[in-house]
N, C-alpha and C positions, 0 to 999 in steps of 0.2 A: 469562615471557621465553622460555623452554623450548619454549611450545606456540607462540607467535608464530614461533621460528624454521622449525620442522615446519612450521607450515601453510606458509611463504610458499617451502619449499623442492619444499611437494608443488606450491603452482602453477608454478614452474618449472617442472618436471618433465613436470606435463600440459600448459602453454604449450609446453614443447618436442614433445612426442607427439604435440599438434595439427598444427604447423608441416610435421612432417617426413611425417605421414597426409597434408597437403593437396598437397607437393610430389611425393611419390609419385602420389595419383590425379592430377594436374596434367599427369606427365610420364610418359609407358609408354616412351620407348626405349629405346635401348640402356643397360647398363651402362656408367658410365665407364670401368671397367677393360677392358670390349670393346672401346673405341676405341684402346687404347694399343698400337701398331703400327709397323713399319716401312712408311710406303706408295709405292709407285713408278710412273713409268711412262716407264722404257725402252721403244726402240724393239724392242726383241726380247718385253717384255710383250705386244704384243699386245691384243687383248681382255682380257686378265686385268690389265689395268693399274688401279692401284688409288689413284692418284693424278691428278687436274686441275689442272692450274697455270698461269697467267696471268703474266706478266712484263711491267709497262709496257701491258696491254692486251690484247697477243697470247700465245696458246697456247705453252708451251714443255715439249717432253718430253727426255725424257733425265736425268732426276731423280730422285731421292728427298728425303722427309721424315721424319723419326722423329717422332713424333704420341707425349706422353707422360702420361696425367691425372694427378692427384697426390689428386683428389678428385673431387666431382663438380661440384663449383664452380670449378677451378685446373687449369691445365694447361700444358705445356712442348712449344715444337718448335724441331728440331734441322735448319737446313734444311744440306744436303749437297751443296757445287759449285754451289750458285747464285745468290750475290752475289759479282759479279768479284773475282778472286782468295782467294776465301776457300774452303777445303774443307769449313767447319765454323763454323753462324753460330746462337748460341744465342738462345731467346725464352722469359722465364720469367714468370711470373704472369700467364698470360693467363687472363680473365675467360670460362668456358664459360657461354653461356645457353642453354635448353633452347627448342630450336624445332622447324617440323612439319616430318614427315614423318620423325620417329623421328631426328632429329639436336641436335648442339650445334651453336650458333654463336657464333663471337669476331672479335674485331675488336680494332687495336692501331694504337702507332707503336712504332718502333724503330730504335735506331743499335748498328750492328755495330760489332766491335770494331776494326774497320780505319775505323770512320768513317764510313761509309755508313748512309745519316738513308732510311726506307722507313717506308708504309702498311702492312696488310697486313690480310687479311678473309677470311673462309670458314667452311666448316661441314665437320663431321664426323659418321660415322656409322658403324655395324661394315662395313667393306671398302672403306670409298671416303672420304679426304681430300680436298675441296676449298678450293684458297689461290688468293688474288691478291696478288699483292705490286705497290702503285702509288706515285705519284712518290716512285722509287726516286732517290736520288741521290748521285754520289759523292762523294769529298770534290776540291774545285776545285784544278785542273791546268791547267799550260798550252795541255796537247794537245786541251782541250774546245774545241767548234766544228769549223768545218770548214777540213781541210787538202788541196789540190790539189799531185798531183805539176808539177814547173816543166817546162815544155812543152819536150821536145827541140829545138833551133832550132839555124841557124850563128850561133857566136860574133858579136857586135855590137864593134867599135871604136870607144870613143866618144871618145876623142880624141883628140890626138898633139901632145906637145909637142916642141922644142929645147933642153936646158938643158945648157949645160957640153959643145958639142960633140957631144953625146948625141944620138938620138931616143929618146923616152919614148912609149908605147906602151899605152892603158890599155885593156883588152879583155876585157869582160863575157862572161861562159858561160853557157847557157843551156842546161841539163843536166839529164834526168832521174837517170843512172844515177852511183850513189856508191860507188867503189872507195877502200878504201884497204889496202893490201900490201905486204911484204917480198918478194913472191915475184914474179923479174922476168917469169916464163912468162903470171903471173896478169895484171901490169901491161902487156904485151904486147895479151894479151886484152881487156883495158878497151874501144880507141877500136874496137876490130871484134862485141866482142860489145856492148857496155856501148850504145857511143855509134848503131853501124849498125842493133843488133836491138833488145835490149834497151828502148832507151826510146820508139822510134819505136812500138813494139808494145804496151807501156804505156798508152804516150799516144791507140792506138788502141781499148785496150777501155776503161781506166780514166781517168774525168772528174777522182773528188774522192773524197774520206772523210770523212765528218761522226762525229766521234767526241764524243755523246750524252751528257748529263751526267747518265744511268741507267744510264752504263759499256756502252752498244750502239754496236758501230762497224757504220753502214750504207756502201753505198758507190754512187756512181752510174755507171754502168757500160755497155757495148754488146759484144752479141753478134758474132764475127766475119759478112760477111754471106756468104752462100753462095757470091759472084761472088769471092770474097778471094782473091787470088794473091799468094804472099811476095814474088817478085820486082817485082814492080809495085808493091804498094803498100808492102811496106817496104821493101826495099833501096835501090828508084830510088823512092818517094813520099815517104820517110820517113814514113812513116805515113798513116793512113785519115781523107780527111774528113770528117766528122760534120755532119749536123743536127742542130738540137734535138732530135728527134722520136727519135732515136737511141737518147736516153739512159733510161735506168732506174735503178730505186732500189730497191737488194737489200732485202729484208723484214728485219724487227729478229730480235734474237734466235738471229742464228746465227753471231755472236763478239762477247764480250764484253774489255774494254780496262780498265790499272787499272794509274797509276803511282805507283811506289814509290821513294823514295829520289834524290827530282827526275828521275834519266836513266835508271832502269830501267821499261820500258814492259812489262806484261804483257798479250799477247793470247790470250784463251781458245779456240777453235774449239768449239761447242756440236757435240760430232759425230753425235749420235743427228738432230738437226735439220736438221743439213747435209744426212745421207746422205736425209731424206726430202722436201727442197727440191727436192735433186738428181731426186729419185725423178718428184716432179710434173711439174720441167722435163723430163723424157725422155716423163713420159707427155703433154705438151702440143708436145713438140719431137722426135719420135725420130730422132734423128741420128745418126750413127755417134761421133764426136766424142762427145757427150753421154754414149751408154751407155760409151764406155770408160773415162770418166773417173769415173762413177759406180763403176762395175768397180774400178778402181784404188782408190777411198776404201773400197769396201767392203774389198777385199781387202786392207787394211793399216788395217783399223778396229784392228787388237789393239795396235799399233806407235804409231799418235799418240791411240790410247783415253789416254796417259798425259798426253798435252799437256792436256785437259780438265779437270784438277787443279789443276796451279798457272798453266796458260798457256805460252808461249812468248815466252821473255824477249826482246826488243827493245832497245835502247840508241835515245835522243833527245836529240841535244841540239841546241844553238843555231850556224845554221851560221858558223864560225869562217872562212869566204873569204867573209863576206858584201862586208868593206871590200875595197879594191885591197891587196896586197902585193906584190914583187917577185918574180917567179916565174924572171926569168933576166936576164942581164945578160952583154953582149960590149964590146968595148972599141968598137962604134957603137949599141948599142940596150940599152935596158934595158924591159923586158917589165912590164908593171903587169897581174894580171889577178887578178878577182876575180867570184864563184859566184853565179848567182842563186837565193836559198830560204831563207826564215828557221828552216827546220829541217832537222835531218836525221835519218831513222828509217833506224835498219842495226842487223845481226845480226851477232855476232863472231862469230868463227870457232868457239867452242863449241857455238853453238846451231847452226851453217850443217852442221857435223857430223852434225847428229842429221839432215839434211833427206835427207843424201846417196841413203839407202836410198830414199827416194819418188821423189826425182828420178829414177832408176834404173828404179823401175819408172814414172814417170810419159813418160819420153824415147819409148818406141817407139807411147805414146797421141798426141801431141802432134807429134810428128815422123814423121809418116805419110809412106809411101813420092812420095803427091804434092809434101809439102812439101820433101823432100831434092832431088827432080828439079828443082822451081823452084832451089831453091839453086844446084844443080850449074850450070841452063843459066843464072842469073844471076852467074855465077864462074865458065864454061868451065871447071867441070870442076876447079878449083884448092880447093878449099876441100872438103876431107874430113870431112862431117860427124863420122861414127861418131869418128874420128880426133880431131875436137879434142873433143868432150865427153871421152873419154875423157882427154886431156889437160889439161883443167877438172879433172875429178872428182882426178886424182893431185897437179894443182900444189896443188888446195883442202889435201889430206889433209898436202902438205909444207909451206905456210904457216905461219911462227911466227905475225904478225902478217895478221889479213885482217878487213876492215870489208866487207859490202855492203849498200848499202840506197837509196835514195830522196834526193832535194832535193825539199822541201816548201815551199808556198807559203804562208803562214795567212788565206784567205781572210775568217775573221770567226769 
């Protein structure tokens, strides 16, 4: 009994010695402990960037992954800021097999812990990660699909009754821009900024936003065009008319969208990608325009580097003047008016806070000495630019209560 159990312990033994002989010669790369790594590839890497990564198909940098073996069969990765809204998205018991050119390869599925269901595939080797992460998806929201801001127009009256002596008065708005405030300087500013500049200007670069059910918001969108005069085409056009041919459709990958708690909307800015979209358009476009705004992002990359973390909270909800209500009433009319837009995306005034500093330095980019002179000679001179921003900037900072944002359309 004694020697039955020896012999059948020494073929283990050798059955094991064989296995582990044949997987060695089988396999010369790297050690698994070599691949265990933090790997990156920020935009200030460089050539030393030590990370490839795929998102949805396309390239996206501005990342890290922590790559972790546990053996040389098992391994863990920690991806960092790149499934919307998460800073921290673990993957454990992935399956490493040994392939050429001196690497491991794995391949998986996975659902983060926010809910986000992802493919994901690549190979590793001592200094270079490569991942792809495919039909990425979030979890289902109402703001998936595509939403178009509600095209600035004059109000429509659609109809008018007599009742009880009365005229009733029912009168549809058709409104990009969405105020809501305590602060009468700011409510002042609404029908001259909101209604004159504001949406008419919107509505001349910005079509629609298709918000991607892999949490990518693309946007379709138009360059101003070289001939563009403020006073002409916004003040007295109210806006720019468009051809098809106009419009374009921003590249994925360079903000990512993720909502929480039904009405809080988190939008990410991918800024390493931005700043190098930005980079391409100047070197296919170089405009004056173009570099300063470039200028501007790079120069306040350390200030919204933070928004890349959790996003930049938003508020959405359902717009509440879709129906008629009574908006005023005299002892001969009583006013019925109601909002065109099944949503509405605005910033409180916490978040509108944090922008102040960009606007700041974004005003003297945007607000070129051509565009103040068109102001001036479209208002004789009455409307002091420097003057009301400046009175923007201090009513924002006095506001107890302040909503800005958008009336949205849900196209599909």
């Amino acid at each position: 009994m004694k020697k039955n159990y020896l012999r059948n312990l020494l073929w283990v033994v050798c059955l094991a010695g064989l296995f582990t002989a044949c997987d060695n010669n089988d396999y010369n790369g790297p050690k698994s402990t070599e691949v265990t790594a933090n790997y990156s590839n920020k935009l200030a890497d460089g050539d030393r960037a030590t990370l490839a990564l795929t998102y949805s198909g396309r390239e996206m940098i501005g990342k890290s992954i922590y790559f972790k073996t546990e053996n040389a069969q098992k391994a863990a990765m920690t991806l960092l800021n790149i499934l919307p809204h998460e800073s921290e998205t673990s993957i454990n018991n992935i399956n490493l097999i040994p392939a050429e050119d001196d690497k491991y390869a794995f391949s998986g599925n996975a659902t983060s812990d926010q809910g986000t269901t992802f493919k994901y595939d690549g190979t590793v080797t001592k200094g270079k990660l490569c991942v792809n992460l495919t039909e990425v998806k979030i979890p289902d929201t109402p703001m998936s699909g595509i939403l178009a801001p509600v095209k600035n127009s004059n109000n429509t009256l659609e109809k008018q009754d007599t009742i009880e002596n009365k005229i009733h008065r029912y009168q549809l708005y058709h409104q990009t821009f969405y105020m809501n405030t305590d602060n009468q300087d700011l409510g002042t500013l609404e029908l001259l900024v909101g209604n004159l500049v504001v949406g008419p200007m919107l509505n001349s670069i910005l079509k629609e936003m298709n918000f991607n059910v892999d949490g990518n918001i693309t946007a379709t969108y138009a360059a101003l065009p070289d001939t563009f005069n403020f006073q002409k085409d916004i003040l007295l056009g109210g806006g720019i008319v468009r051809n098809n041919d106009d419009w374009v459709t921003s590249p994925t990958n360079l903000a990512t969208y993720f909502v929480a708690n039904i009405t809080d909307l988190y939008v990410t800015p991918q800024i390493d990608m931005i700043i190098r979209q930005a980079q391409s358009d100047q070197a296919a476009n170089a405009s004056t325009t173009t570099k300063g705004l470039l200028d501007s992002v790079t120069d306040s990359y350390a200030q919204i580097k933070k928004w890349a973390t959790t996003g930049i909270r938003l508020n959405i909800k359902e717009n509440p003047k879709k129906e008629y209500y009574v908006a005023s009433e005299s002892s001969r009319y009583v006013t019925h008016r109601k909002y065109e837009g099944d949503y509405i995306l605005y910033l409180d005034k916490q978040e509108i806070e944090v922008f102040i500093p960009v606007i700041k330095m974004l005003v003297p980019i945007l607000l070129t000495p051509e565009i103040i002179e068109q102001i001036n000679q479209a208002t004789g001179g009455f409307l002091d630019v420097a003057t009301l921003l400046n009175t923007l900037i201090k009513s924002i900072e006095e506001a107890k209560t302040l909503e800005i944002g958008l009336y949205l359309n849900k196209m599909q």
